[in-house]
C-alpha positions in Angstrom: 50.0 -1.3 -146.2 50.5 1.8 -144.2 54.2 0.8 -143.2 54.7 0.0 -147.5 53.9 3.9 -147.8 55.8 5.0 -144.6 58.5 2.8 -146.5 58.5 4.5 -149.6 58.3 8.2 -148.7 60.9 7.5 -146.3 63.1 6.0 -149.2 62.3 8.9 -151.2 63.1 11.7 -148.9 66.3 10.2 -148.7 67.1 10.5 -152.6 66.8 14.5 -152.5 70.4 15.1 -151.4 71.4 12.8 -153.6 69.1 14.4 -156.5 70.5 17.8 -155.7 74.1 16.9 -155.7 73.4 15.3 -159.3 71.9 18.8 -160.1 75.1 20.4 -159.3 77.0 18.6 -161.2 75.4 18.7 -164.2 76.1 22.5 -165.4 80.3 20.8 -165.0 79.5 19.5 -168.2 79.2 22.4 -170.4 83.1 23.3 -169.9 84.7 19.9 -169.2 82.4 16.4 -169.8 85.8 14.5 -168.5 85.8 16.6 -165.3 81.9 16.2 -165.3 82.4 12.5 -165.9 84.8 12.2 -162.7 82.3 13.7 -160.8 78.9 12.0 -162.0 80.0 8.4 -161.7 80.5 8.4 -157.6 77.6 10.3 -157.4 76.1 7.3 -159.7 77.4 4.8 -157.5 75.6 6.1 -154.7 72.4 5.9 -156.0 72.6 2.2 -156.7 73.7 2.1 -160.1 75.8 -0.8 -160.9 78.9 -0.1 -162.7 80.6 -2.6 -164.4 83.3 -0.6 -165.6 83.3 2.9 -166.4 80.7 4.5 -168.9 82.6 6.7 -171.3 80.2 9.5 -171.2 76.3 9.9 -169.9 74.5 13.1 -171.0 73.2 15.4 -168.4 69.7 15.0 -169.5 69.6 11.5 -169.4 66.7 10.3 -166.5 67.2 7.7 -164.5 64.0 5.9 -163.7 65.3 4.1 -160.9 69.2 4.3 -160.3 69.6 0.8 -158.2 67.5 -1.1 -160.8 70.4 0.2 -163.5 73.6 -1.5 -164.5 76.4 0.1 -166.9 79.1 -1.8 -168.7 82.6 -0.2 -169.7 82.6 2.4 -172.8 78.7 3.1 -172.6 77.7 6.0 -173.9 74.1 7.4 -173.3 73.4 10.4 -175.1 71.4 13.1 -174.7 67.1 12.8 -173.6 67.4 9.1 -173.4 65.5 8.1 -170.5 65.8 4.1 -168.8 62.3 3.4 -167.8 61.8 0.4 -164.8 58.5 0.6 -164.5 55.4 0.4 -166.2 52.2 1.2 -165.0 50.1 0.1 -167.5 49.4 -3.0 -165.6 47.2 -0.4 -163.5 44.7 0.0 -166.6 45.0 -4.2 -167.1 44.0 -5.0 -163.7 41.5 -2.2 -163.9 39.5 -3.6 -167.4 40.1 -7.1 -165.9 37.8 -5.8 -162.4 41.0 -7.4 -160.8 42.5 -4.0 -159.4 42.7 -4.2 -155.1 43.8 -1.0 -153.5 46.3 1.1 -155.3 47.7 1.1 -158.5 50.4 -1.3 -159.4 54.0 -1.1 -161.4 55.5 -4.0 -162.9 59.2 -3.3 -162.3 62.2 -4.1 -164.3 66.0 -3.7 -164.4 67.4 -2.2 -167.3 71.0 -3.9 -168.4 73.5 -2.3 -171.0 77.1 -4.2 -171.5 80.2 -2.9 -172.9 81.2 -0.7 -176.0 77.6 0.7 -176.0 76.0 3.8 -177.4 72.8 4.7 -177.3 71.6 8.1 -179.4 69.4 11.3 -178.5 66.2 10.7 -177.2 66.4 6.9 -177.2 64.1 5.0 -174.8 64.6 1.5 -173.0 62.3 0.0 -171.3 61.5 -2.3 -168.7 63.4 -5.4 -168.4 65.8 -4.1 -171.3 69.0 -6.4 -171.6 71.5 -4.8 -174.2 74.5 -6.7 -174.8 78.0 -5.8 -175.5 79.1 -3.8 -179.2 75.6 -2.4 -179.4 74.3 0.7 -181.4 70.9 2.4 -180.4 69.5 4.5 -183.0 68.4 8.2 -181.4 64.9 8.0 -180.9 64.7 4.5 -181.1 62.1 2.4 -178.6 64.0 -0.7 -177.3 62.5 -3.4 -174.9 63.6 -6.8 -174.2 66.9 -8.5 -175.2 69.4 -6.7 -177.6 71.8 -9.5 -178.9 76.0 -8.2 -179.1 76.8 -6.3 -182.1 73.6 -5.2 -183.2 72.7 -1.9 -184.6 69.0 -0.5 -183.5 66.7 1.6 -185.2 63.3 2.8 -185.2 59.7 2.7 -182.6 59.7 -0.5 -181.8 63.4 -1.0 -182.0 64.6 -3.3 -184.8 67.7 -4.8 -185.8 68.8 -3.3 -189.0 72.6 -4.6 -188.9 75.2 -5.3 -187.3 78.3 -3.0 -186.1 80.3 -5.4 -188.8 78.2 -4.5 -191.5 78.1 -0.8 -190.8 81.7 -0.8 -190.5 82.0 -2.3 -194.3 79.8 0.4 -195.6 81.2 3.2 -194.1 85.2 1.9 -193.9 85.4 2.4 -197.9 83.9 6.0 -197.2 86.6 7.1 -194.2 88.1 9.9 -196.5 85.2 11.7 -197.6 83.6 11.3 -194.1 83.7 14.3 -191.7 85.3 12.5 -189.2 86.4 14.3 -185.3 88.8 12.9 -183.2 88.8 13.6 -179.8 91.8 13.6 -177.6 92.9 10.2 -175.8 91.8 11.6 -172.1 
């Protein structure tokens, strides 16, 4: 038990260079996200986060739970607040009505998935064990746990399905000229 502690103080003293030099390269983002972008994703790497591909943009404020229980797909984008949750300690409070807790409190821990062409809006939250396939919209604010099938659009606490990207497309494509549409430069 005592060497499971030693462990895990150990691994986190380790993380706060790594923590800092995230910290510095956040303020990058308020002139240049590309430049911020070129900087973040090494630093992601680092950490444990598994990138399959690169993620076209991840807000400074998003929190990482656990970096090398997280893997990105190609075009993700993860907007600002959103937060990817591995653990939950809730099972604590189970084990403790059930007179079944021994010793300290206990996570259950989960990776957290996203595939390609993903974006998830402000202040979205995924939890545990999250899969989220590829062509994927997450509504801001929306709660999502468990699997998230390709082409689905998200909305809501819980998350639930309330389309697909096909389907949006119809309904806005007839709209494209009265829509205040940006377009950013190809980087």
């Amino acid at each position: 038990m005592s060497q499971r502690i030693h462990s895990r103080w150990r691994r986190l003293l380790s993380r706060i260079p790594l923590r800092l030099a995230l910290a510095a390269v956040k303020p990058i983002a308020l002139f240049d996200h590309r430049l911020y972008m070129r900087a973040l994703l090494p630093l992601l790497r680092h950490a444990g986060v598994q990138l399959d591909g690169a993620p076209r943009y991840i807000a400074p404020t998003v929190f990482f739970d656990d970096f090398d229980r997280t893997s990105l797909g190609e075009r993700v984008i993860l907007s600002s607040h959103v937060s990817l949750l591995t653990h939950d300690y809730a099972w604590t409070t189970v084990l403790t009505a059930m007179g079944r807790l021994e010793g300290g409190d206990e996570a259950i821990v989960r990776g957290i998935r996203i595939g390609n062409n993903v974006f998830v809006g402000r202040g979205a939250l995924l939890m545990p064990g999250t899969v989220i396939e590829d062509d994927v919209i997450v509504g801001a604010g929306a709660v999502v746990r468990g699997r998230v099938e390709s082409g689905s659009v998200m909305i809501g606490n819980p998350a639930r399905r309330s389309g697909t990207i096909a389907e949006l497309y119809a309904k806005q494509g007839g709209r494209l000229e009265t829509l205040d549409v940006r377009k950013d430069r190809v980087a």
